[in-house]
LUMTORRO-952209 format. One record per residue (C-alpha): residue in three letters; z, y, x. Coordinates in steps of 0.02 Angstrom, whole numbers, always signed. Layout:
<sekols>
sekol r=ALA | pz=Z | py=Y | px=X .
...
</sekols>
This chain:
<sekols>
sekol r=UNK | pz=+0 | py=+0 | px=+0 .
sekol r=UNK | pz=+47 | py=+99 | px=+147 .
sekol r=UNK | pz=-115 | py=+77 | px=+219 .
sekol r=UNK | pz=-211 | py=+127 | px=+89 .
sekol r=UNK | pz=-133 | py=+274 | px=+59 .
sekol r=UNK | pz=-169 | py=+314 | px=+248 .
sekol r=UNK | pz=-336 | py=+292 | px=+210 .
sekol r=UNK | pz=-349 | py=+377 | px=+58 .
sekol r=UNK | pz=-262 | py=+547 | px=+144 .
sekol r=UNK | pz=-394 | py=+511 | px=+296 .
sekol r=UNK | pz=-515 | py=+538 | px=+176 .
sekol r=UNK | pz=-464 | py=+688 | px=+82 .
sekol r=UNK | pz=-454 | py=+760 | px=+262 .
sekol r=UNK | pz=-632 | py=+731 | px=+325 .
sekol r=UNK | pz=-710 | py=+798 | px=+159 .
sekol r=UNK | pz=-617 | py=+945 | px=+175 .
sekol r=UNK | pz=-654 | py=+974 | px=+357 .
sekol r=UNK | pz=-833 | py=+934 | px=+307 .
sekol r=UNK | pz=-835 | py=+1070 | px=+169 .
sekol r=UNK | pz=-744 | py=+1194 | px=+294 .
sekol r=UNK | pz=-884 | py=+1175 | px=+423 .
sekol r=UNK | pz=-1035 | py=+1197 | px=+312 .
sekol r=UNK | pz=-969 | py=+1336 | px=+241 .
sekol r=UNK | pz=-943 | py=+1433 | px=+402 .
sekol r=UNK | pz=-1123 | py=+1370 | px=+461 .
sekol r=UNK | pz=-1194 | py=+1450 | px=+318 .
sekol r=UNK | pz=-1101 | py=+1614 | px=+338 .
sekol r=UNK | pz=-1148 | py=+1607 | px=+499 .
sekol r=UNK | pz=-1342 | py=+1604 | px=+480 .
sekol r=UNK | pz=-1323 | py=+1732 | px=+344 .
sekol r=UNK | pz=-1234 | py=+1853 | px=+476 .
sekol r=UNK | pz=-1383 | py=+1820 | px=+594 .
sekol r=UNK | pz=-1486 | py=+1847 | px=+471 .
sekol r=UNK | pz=-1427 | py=+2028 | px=+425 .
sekol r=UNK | pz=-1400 | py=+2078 | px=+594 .
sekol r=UNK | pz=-1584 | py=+2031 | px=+656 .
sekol r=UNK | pz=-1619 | py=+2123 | px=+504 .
sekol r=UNK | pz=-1545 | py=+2268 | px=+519 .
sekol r=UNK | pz=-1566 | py=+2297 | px=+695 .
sekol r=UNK | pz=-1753 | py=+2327 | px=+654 .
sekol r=UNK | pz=-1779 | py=+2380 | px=+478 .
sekol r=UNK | pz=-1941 | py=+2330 | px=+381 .
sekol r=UNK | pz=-2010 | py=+2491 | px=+357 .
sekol r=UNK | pz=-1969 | py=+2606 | px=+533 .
sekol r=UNK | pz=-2118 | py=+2517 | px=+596 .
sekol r=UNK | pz=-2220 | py=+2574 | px=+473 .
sekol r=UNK | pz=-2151 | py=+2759 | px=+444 .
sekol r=UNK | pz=-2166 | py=+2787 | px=+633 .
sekol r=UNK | pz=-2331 | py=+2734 | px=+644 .
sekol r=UNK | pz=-2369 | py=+2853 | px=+498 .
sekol r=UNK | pz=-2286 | py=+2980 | px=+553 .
sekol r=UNK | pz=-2380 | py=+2949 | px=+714 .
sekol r=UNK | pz=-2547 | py=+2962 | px=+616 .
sekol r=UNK | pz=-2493 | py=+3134 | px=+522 .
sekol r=UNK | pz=-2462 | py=+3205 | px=+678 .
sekol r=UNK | pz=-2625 | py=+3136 | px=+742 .
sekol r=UNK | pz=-2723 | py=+3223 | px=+606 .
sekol r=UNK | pz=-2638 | py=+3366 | px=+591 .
sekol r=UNK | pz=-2651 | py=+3421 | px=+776 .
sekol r=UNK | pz=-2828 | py=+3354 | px=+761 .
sekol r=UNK | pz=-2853 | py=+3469 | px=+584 .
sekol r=UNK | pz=-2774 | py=+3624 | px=+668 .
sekol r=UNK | pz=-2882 | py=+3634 | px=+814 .
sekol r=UNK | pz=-3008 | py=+3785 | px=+764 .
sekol r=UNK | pz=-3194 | py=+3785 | px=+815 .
sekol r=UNK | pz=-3241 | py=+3912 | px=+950 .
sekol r=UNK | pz=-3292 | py=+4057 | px=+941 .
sekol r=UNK | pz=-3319 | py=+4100 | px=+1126 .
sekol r=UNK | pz=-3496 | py=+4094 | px=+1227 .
sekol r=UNK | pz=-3506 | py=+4042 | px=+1395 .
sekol r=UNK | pz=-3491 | py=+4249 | px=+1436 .
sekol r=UNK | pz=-3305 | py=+4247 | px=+1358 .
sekol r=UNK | pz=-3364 | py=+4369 | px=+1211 .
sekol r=UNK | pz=-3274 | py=+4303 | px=+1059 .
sekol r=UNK | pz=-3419 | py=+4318 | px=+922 .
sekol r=UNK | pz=-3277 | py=+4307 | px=+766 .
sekol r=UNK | pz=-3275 | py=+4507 | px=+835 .
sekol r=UNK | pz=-3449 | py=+4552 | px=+801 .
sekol r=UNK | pz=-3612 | py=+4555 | px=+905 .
sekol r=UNK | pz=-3612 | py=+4611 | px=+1079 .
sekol r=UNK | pz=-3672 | py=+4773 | px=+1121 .
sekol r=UNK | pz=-3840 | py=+4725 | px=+1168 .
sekol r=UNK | pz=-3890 | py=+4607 | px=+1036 .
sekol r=UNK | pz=-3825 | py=+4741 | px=+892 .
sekol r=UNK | pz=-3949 | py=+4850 | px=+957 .
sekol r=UNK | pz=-4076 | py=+4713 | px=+957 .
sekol r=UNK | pz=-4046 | py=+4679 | px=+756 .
sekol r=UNK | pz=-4059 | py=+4875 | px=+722 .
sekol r=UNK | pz=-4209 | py=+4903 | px=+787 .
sekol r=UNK | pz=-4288 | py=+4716 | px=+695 .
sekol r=UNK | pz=-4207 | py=+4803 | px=+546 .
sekol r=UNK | pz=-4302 | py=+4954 | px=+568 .
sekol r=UNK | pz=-4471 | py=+4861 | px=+564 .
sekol r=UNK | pz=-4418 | py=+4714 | px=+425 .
sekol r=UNK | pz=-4342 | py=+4826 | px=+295 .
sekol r=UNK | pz=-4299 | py=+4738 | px=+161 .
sekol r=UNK | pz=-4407 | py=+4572 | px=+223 .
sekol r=UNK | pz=-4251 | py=+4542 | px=+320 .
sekol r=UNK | pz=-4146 | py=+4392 | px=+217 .
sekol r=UNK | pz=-4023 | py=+4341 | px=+330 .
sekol r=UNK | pz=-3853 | py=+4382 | px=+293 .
sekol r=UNK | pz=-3725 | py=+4260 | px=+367 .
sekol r=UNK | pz=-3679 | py=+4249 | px=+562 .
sekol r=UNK | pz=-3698 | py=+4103 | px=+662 .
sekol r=UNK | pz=-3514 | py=+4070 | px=+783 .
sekol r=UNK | pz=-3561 | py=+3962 | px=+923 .
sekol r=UNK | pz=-3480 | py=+3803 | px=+846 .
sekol r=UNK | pz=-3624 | py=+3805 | px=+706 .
sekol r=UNK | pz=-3748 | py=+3872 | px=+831 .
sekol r=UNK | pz=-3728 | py=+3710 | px=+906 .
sekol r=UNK | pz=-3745 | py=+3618 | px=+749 .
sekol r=UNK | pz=-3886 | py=+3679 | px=+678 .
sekol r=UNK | pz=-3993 | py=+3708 | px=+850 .
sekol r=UNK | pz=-3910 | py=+3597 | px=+985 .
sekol r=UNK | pz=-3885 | py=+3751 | px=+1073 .
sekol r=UNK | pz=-3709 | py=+3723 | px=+1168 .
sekol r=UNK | pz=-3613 | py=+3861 | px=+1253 .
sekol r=UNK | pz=-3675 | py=+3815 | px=+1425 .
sekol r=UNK | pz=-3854 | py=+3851 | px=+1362 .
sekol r=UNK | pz=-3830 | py=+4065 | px=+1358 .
sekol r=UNK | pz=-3775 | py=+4198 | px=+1430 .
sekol r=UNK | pz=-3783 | py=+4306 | px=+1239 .
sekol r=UNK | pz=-3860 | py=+4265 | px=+1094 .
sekol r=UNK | pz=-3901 | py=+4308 | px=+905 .
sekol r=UNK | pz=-3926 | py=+4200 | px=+755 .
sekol r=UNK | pz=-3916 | py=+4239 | px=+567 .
sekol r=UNK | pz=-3977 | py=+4146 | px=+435 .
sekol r=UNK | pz=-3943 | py=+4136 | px=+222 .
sekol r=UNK | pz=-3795 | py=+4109 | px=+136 .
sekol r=UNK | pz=-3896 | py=+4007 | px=+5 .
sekol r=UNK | pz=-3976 | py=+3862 | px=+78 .
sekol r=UNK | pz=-4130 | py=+3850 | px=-39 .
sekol r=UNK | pz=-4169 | py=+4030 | px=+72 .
sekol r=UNK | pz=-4228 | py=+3986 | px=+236 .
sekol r=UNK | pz=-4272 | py=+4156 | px=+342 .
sekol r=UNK | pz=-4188 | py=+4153 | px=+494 .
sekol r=UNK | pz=-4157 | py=+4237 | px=+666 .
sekol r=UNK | pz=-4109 | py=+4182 | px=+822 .
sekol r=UNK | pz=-4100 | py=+4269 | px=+994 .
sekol r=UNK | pz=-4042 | py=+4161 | px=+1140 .
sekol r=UNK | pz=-4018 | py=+4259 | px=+1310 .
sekol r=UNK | pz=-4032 | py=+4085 | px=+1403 .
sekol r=UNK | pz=-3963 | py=+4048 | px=+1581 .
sekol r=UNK | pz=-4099 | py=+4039 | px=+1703 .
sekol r=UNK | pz=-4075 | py=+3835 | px=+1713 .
sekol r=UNK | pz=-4086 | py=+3817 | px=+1523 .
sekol r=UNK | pz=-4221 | py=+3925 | px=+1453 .
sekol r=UNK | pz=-4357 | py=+3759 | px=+1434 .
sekol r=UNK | pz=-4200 | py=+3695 | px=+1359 .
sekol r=UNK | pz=-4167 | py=+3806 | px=+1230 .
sekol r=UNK | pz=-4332 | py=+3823 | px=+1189 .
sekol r=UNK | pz=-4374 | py=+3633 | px=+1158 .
sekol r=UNK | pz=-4201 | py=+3643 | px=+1041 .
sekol r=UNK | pz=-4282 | py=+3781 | px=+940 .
sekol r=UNK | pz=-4447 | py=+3685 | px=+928 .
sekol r=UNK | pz=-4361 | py=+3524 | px=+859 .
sekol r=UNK | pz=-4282 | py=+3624 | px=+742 .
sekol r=UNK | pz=-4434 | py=+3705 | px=+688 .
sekol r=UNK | pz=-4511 | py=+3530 | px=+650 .
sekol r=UNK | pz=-4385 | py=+3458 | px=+536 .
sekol r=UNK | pz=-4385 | py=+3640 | px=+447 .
sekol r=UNK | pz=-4576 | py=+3610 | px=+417 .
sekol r=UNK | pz=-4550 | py=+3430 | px=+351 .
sekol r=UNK | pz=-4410 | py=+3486 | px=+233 .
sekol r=UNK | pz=-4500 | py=+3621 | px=+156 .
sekol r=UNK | pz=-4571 | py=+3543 | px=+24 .
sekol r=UNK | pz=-4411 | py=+3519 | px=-51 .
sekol r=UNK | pz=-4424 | py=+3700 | px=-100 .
sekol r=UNK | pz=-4625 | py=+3769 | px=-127 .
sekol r=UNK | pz=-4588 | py=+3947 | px=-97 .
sekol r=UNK | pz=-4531 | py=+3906 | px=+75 .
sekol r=UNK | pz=-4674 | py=+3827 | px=+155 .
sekol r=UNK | pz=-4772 | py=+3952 | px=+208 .
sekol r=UNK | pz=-4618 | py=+4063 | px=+278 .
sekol r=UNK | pz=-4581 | py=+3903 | px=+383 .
sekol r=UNK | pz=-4760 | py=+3865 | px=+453 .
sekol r=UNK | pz=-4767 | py=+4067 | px=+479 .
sekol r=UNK | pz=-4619 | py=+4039 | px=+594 .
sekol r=UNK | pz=-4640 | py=+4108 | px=+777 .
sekol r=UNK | pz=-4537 | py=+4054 | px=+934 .
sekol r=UNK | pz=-4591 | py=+4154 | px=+1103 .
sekol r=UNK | pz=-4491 | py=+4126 | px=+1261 .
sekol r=UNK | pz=-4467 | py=+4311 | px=+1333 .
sekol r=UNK | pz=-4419 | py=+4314 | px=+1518 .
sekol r=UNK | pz=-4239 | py=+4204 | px=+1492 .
sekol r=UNK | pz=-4237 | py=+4247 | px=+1319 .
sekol r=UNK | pz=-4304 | py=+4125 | px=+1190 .
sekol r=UNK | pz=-4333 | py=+4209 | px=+1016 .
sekol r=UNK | pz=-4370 | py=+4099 | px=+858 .
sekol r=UNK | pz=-4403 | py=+4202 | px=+697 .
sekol r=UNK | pz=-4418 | py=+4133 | px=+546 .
sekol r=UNK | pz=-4439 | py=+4271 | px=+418 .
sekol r=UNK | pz=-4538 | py=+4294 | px=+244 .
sekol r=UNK | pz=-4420 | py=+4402 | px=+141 .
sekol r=UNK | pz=-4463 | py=+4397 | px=-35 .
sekol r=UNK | pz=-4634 | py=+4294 | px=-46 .
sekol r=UNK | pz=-4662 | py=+4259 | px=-247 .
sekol r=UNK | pz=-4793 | py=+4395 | px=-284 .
sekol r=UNK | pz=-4864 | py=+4350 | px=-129 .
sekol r=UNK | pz=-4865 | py=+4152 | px=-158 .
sekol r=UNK | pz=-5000 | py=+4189 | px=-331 .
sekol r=UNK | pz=-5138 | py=+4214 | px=-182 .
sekol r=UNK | pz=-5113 | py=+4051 | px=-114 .
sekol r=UNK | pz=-4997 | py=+3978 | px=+45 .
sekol r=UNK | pz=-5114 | py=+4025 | px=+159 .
sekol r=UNK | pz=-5082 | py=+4211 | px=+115 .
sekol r=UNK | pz=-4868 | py=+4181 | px=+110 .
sekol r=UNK | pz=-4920 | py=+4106 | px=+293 .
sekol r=UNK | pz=-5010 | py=+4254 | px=+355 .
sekol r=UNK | pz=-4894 | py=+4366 | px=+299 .
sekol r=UNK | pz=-4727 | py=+4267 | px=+388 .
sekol r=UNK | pz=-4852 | py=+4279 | px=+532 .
sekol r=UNK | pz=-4877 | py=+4456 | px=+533 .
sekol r=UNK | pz=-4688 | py=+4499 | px=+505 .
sekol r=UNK | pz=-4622 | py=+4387 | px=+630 .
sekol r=UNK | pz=-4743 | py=+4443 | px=+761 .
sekol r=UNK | pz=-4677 | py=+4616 | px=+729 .
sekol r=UNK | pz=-4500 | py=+4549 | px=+754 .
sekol r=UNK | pz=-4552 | py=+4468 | px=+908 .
sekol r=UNK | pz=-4651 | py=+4609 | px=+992 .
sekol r=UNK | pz=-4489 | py=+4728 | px=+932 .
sekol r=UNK | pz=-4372 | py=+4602 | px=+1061 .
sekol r=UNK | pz=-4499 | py=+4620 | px=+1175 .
sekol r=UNK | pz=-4510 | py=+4786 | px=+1208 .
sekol r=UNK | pz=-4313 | py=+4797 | px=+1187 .
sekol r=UNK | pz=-4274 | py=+4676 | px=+1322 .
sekol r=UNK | pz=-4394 | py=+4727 | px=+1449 .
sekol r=UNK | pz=-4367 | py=+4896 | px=+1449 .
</sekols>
């Protein structure tokens, strides 16, 4: 009887033992658990690495385009001395032929013509507010190194002007009228028409002659401007 009581009591002890030992194990694993956890929470990863990115863009964003030529005149200020004088005296002969109204900085220069900051010493470049006008004006004072350079820029512009002009009819003959004349170091493309409808009832080839005419006059204006 003795002995089985032993036996019983032996029992009773290892189940409890047993049931003691699991449950520390498990509270154990679960402590692991939280402190592996919580060392590194889920989401810092991913709010650093978007805060990362905001900063990213926004220094990216905030970065303005230049405004500066390769002869430190910041065009945001206006024209430089010498090309102002060079648009009064094309106004003078264009009148009211002259469309052009909005002032190319040298981060769109470079945009529309390929014509980087490196290219110039000065330049000039207007062109329409409203795209479906195309009369425009540049003036590039190139460096001695880059006048071919400019020149085949303005040329390749010219052609994809000419095979987008039939998007709008009252344009093609202003753009086939186009001139561009390399001046010493400066390279001059003109592309000027003004206001062509009453013109455009005697036919393109008349809209053409007349673009011709004007933009010759512009031309022989920088001409004598420049070389004087």
């Amino acid at each position: 009887m003795k002995k089985f009581i032993a036996y019983v009591c032996a029992g009773a002890m290892a189940v409890s033992l047993a049931a003691c030992g699991n449950t520390g194990d498990g509270q154990s694993s679960v402590a692991g658990s939280q402190t592996e956890s919580s060392s590194v929470p889920a989401d810092q990863t991913g709010s650093d690495s978007a805060s990362g990115s905001q900063t990213e863009s926004s220094s990216q964003g905030s970065e303005p385009g230049s405004a500066v030529g390769s002869g430190g005149h910041n065009y945001e200020e206006g024209w430089t001395e010498e090309m102002e004088g060079l648009k009064a005296a094309i106004l003078e002969v264009a009148g009211d032929n002259y469309f052009p109204d909005m002032a190319l900085l040298p981060d769109m220069l470079e945009v529309q013509f390929g014509i980087t900051a490196d290219m110039y010493e000065d330049y000039f470049a207007e062109m329409p507010m409203i795209s479906a006008n195309v009369d425009t004006l540049v003036i590039i004072k190139a460096t001695e190194d880059k006048v071919e350079e400019v020149e085949s820029a303005l040329e390749a512009y010219r052609d994809v002007q000419i095979n987008n002009a039939m998007q709008y009819p009252k344009n093609i003959g202003i753009v086939q009228g186009s001139r561009i004349q390399r001046i010493g170091n400066y390279v001059c493309f003109s592309q000027l028409g003004g206001d062509v409808m009453d013109i455009m009832e005697d036919g393109d080839d008349a809209v053409i002659l007349h673009c011709q005419e004007l933009n010759d006059l512009v031309i022989d204006t920088v001409r004598q401007n420049v070389e004087n």
